[in-house]
C-alpha positions as protocol buffer text, in pm:
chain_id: "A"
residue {
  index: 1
  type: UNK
  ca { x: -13864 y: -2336 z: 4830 }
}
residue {
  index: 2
  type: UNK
  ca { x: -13570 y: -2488 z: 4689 }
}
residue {
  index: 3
  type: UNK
  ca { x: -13298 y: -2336 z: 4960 }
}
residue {
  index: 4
  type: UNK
  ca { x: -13580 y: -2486 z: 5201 }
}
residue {
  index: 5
  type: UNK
  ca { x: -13544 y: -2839 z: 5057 }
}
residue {
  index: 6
  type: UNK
  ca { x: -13145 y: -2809 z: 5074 }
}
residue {
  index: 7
  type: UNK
  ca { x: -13116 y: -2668 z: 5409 }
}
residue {
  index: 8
  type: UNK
  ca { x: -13397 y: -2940 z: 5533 }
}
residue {
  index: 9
  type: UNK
  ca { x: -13160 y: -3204 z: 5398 }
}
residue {
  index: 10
  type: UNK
  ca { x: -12866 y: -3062 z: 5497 }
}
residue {
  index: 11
  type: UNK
  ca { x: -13002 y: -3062 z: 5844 }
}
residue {
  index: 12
  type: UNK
  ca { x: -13115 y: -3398 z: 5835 }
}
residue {
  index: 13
  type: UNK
  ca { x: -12791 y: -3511 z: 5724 }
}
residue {
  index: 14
  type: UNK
  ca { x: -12603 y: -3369 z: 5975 }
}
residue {
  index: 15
  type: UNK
  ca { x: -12818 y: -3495 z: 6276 }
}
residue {
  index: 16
  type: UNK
  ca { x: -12791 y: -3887 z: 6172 }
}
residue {
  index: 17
  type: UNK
  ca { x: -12563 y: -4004 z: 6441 }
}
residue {
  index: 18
  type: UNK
  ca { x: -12349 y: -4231 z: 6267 }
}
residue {
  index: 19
  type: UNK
  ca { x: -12317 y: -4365 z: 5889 }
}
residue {
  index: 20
  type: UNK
  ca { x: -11998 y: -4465 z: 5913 }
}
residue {
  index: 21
  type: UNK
  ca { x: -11879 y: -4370 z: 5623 }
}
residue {
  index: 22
  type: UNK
  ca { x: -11760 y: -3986 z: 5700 }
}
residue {
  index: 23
  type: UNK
  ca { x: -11630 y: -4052 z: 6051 }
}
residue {
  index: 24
  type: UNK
  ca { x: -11250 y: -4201 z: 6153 }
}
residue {
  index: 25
  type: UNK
  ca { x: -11253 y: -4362 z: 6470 }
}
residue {
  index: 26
  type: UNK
  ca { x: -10935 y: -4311 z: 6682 }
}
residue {
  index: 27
  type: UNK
  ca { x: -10898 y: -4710 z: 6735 }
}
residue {
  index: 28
  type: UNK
  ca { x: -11012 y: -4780 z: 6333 }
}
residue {
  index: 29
  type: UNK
  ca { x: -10623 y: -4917 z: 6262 }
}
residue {
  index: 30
  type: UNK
  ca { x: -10691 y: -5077 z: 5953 }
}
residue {
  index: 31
  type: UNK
  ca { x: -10610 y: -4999 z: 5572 }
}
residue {
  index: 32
  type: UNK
  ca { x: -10354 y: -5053 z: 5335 }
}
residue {
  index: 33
  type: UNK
  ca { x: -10065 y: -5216 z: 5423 }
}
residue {
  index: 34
  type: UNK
  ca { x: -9735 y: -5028 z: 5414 }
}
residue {
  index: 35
  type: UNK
  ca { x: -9507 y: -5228 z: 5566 }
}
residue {
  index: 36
  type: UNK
  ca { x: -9381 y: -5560 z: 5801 }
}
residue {
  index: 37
  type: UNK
  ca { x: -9210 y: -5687 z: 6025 }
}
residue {
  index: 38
  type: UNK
  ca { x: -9153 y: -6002 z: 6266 }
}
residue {
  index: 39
  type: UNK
  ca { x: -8956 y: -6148 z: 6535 }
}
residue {
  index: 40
  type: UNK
  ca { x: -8863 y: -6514 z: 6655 }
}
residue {
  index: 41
  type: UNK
  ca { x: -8974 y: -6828 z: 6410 }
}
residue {
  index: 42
  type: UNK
  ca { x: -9045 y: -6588 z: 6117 }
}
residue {
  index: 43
  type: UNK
  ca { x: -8843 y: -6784 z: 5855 }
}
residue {
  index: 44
  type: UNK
  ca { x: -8596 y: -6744 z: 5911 }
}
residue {
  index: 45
  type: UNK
  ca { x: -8512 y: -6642 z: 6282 }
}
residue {
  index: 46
  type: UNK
  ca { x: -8479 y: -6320 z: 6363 }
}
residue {
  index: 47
  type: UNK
  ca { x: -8401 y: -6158 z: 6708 }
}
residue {
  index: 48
  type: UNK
  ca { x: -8463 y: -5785 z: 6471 }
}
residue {
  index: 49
  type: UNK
  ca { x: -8631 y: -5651 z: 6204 }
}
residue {
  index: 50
  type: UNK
  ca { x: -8755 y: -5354 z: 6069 }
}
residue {
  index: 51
  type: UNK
  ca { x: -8863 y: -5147 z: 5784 }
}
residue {
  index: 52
  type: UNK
  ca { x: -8870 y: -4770 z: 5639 }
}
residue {
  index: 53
  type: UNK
  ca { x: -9146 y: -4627 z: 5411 }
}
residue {
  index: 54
  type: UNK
  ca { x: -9140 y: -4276 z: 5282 }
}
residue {
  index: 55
  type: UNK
  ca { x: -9526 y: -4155 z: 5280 }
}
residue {
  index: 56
  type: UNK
  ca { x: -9642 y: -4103 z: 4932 }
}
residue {
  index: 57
  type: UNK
  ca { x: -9717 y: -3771 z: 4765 }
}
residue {
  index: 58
  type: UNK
  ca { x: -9920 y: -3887 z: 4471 }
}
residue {
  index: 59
  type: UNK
  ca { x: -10277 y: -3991 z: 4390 }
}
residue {
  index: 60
  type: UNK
  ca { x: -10582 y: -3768 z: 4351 }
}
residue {
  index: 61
  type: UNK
  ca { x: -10592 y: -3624 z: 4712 }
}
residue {
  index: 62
  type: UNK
  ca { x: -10284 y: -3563 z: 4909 }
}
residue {
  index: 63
  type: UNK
  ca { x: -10360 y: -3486 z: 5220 }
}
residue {
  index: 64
  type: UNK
  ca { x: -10123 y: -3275 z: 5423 }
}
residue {
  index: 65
  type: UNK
  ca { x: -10109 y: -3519 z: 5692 }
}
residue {
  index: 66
  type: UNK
  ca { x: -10171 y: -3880 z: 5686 }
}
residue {
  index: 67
  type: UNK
  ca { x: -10294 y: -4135 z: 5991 }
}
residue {
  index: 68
  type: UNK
  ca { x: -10062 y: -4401 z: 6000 }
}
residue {
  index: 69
  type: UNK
  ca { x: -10079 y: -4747 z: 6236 }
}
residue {
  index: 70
  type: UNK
  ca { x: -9869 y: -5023 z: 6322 }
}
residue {
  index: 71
  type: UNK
  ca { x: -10080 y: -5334 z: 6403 }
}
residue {
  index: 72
  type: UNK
  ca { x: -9920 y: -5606 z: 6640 }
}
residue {
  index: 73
  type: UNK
  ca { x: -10111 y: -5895 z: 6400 }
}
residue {
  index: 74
  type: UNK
  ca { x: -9949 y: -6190 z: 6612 }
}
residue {
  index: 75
  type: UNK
  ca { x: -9812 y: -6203 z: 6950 }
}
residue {
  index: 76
  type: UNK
  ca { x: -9730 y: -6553 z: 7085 }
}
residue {
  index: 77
  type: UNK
  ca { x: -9330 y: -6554 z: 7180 }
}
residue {
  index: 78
  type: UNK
  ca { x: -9201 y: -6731 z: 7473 }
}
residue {
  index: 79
  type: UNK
  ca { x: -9231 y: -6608 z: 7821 }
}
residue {
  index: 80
  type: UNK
  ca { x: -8848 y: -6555 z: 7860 }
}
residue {
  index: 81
  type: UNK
  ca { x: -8873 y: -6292 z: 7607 }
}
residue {
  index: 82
  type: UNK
  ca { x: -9064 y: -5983 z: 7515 }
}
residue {
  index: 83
  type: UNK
  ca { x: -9115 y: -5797 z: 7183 }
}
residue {
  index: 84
  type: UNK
  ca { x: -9072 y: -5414 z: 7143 }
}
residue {
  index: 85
  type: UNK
  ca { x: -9127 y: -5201 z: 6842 }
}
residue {
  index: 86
  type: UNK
  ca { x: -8985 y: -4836 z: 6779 }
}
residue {
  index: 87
  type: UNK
  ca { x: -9139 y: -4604 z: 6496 }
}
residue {
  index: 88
  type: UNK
  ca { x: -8950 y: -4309 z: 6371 }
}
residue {
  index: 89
  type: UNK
  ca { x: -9106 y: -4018 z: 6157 }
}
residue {
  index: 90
  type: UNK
  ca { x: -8764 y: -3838 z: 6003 }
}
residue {
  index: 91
  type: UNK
  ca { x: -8520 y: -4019 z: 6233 }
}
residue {
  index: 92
  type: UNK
  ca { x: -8720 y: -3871 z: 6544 }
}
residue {
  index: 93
  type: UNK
  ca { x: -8861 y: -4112 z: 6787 }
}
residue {
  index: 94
  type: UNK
  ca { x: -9255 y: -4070 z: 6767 }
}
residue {
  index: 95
  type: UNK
  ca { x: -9410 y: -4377 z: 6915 }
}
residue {
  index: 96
  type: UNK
  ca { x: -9360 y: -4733 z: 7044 }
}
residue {
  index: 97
  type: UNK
  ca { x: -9344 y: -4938 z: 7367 }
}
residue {
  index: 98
  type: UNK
  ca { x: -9343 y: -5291 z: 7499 }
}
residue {
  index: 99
  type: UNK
  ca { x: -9584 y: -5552 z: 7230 }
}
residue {
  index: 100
  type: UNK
  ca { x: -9807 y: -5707 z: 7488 }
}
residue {
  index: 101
  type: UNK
  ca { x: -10087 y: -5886 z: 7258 }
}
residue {
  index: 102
  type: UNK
  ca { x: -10252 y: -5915 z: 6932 }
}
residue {
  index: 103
  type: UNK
  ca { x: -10455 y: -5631 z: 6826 }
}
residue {
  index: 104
  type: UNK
  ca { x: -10239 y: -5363 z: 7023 }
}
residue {
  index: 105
  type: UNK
  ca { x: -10173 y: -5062 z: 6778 }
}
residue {
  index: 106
  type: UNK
  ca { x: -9976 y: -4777 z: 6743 }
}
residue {
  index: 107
  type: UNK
  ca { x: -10103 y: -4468 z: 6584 }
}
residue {
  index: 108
  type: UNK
  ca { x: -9940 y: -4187 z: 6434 }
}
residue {
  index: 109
  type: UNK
  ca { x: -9958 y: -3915 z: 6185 }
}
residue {
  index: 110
  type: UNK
  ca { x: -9673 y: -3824 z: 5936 }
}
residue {
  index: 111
  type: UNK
  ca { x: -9669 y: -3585 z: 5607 }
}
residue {
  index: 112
  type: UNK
  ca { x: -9597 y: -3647 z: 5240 }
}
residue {
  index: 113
  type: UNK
  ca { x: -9208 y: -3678 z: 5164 }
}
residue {
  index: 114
  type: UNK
  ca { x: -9142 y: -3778 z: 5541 }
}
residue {
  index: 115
  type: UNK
  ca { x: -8940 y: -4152 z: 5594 }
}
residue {
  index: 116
  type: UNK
  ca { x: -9130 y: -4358 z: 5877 }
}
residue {
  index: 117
  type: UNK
  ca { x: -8895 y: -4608 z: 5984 }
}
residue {
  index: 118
  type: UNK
  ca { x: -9017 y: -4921 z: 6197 }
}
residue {
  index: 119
  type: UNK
  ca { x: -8816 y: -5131 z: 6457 }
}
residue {
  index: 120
  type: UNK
  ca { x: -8876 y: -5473 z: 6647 }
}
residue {
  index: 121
  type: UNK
  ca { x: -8667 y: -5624 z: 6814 }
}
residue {
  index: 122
  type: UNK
  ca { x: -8748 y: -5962 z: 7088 }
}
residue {
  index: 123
  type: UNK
  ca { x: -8576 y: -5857 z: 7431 }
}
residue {
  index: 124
  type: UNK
  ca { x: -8441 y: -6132 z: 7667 }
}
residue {
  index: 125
  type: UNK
  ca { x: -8583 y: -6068 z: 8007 }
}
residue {
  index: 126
  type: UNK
  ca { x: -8305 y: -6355 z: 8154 }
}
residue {
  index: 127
  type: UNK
  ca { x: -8639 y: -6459 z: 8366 }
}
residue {
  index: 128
  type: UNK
  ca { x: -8509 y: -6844 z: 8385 }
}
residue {
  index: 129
  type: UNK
  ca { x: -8779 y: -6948 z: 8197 }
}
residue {
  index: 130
  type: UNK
  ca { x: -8643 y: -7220 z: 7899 }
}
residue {
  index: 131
  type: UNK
  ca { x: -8934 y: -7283 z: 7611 }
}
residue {
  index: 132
  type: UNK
  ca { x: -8911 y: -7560 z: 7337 }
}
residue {
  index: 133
  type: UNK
  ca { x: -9109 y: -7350 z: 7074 }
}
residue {
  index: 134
  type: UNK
  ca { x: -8976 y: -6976 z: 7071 }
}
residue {
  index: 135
  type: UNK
  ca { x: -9282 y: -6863 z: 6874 }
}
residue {
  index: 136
  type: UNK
  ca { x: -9310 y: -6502 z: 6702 }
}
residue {
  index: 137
  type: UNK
  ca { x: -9494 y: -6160 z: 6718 }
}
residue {
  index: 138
  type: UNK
  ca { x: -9496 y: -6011 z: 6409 }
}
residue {
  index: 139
  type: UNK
  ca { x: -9680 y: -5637 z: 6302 }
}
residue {
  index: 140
  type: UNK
  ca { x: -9777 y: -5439 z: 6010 }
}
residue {
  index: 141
  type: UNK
  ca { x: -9777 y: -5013 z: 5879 }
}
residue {
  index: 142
  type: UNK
  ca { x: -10099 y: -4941 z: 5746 }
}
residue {
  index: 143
  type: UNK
  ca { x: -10190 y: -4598 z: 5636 }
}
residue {
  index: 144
  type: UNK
  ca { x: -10543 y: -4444 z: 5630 }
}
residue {
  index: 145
  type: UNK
  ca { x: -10708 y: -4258 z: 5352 }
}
């Protein structure tokens, strides 16, 4: 009777469709914050920036491989200018492309020991366009576990 209780449960368990609380959703982008980084009227004004983090191998569970994210949090530059952002897992290029609006992410997976680096940098696209306010598009690492 007992095994018949646990497997019913089990069972029951397994065909809930969603409690959110076991599942990862690919676009889920969201945790603690690792890192930052911002371009344009970021105090002070920056045409670069960039950061490195080396994943962490401590805690209670240490996964073999971690999700990582970086989060464009504000995009608002000029028109004569775009932002792009590079991210690096041991000096190799893993991810990255043009920053196109806020809420755009990049995800990625790296182990413990390994050295994420992140680059930003605003690009002049010599367009002809002149703005008083250059404005700024800055992003954030966040890890996942």
């Amino acid at each position: 009777m007992k095994k018949f209780v646990f497997l019913f449960a089990l069972a029951t368990l397994i065909s809930i469709p969603d409690l959110g609380f076991a599942q990862i959703s690919s676009q889920r982008c969201f945790s603690n914050v690792r890192g930052k980084a911002c371009v344009g009227d970021c105090n002070p004004f920056r045409l670069d920036d960039g950061f490195e983090y080396k994943v962490s191998c401590t805690g209670p569970i240490v996964p073999l491989t971690q999700r990582f994210c970086v989060n464009v949090v504000n995009f608002n530059l000029c028109p004569s200018h775009k932002a792009v952002v590079y991210i690096y897992v041991n000096g190799s290029y893993v991810t990255g492309g043009s920053i196109g609006a806020a809420g755009q992410t990049f995800p990625f997976q790296a182990s413990c020991g390994d050295v994420i680096t992140v680059k930003m940098t605003a690009i002049d696209l010599n367009n002809g366009i002149n703005c008083i306010q250059f404005g700024n598009a800055s992003i954030t690492l966040t890890s996942q576990y």
